[in-house]
KOLZA-283466 format. One record per residue (C-alpha): residue number from 1; residue in one letter; x, y, z. Coordinates in steps of 0.25 Angstrom, whole numbers. Layout:
# KOLZA-283466
SITE  resi  resn      u      v      w
SITE   NUM     A      X      Y      Z
...
This chain:
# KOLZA-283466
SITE  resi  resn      u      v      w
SITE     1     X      0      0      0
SITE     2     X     11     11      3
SITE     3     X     17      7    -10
SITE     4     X      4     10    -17
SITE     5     X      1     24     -9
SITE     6     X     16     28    -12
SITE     7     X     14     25    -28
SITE     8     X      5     36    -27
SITE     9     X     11     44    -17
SITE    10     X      1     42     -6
SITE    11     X      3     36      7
SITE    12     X     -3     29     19
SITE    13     X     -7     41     27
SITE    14     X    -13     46     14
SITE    15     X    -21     32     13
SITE    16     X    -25     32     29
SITE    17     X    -29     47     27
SITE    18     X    -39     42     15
SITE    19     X    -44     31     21
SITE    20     X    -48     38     35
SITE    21     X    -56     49     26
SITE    22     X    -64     37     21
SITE    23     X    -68     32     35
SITE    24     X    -56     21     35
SITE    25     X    -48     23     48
SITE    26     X    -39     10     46
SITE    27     X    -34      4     32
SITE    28     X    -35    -10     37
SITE    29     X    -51     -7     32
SITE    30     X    -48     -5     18
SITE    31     X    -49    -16      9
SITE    32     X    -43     -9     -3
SITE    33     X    -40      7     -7
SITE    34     X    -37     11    -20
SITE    35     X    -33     24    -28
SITE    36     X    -39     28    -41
SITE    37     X    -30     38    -49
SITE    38     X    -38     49    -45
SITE    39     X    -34     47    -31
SITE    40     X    -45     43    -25
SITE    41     X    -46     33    -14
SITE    42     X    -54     19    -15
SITE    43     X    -56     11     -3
SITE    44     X    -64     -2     -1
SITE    45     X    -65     -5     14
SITE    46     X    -66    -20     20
SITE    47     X    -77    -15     27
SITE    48     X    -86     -7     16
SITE    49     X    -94      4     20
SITE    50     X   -105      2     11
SITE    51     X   -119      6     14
SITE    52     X   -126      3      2
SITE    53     X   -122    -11     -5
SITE    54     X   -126    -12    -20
SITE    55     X   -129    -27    -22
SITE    56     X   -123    -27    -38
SITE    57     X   -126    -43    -39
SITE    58     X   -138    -42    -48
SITE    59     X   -133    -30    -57
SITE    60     X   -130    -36    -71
C-alpha cells in the first residue's frame, strides 16, 4: 500500500485523513479503496452501510 500512495505522491496520513471524513475511523474496516484518475477516493467497506439494497436478480 505505501508503494502504491508513494506512486502517486500520497501518503498514509493522506489516506487516514480521507478515510476519517468518510466515517471510517480505523482502515482494518476497509475492504478495498481505490483512486480513479481524477483523484477521487472509492472505498467498499466489510461492513457496508447501505440503506436501500437494490435486488438486481431479476433485471435481464
Amino acid at each position: 500500500m505505501e508503494q502504491n500512495l508513494q506512486q502517486v505522491n500520497l501518503d498514509r496520513p493522506w489516506l487516514n485523513a480521507q478515510l476519517r471524513k468518510l466515517g471510517f475511523n480505523d482502515p482494518s474496516e476497509i475492504f478495498m479503496a481505490s483512486l480513479d484518475t481524477n483523484g477521487d477516493l472509492y472505498v467498499d467497506a466489510y461492513k457496508d452501510r447501505i440503506k436501500n439494497i437494490t435486488d438486481i436478480s431479476d433485471y435481464h
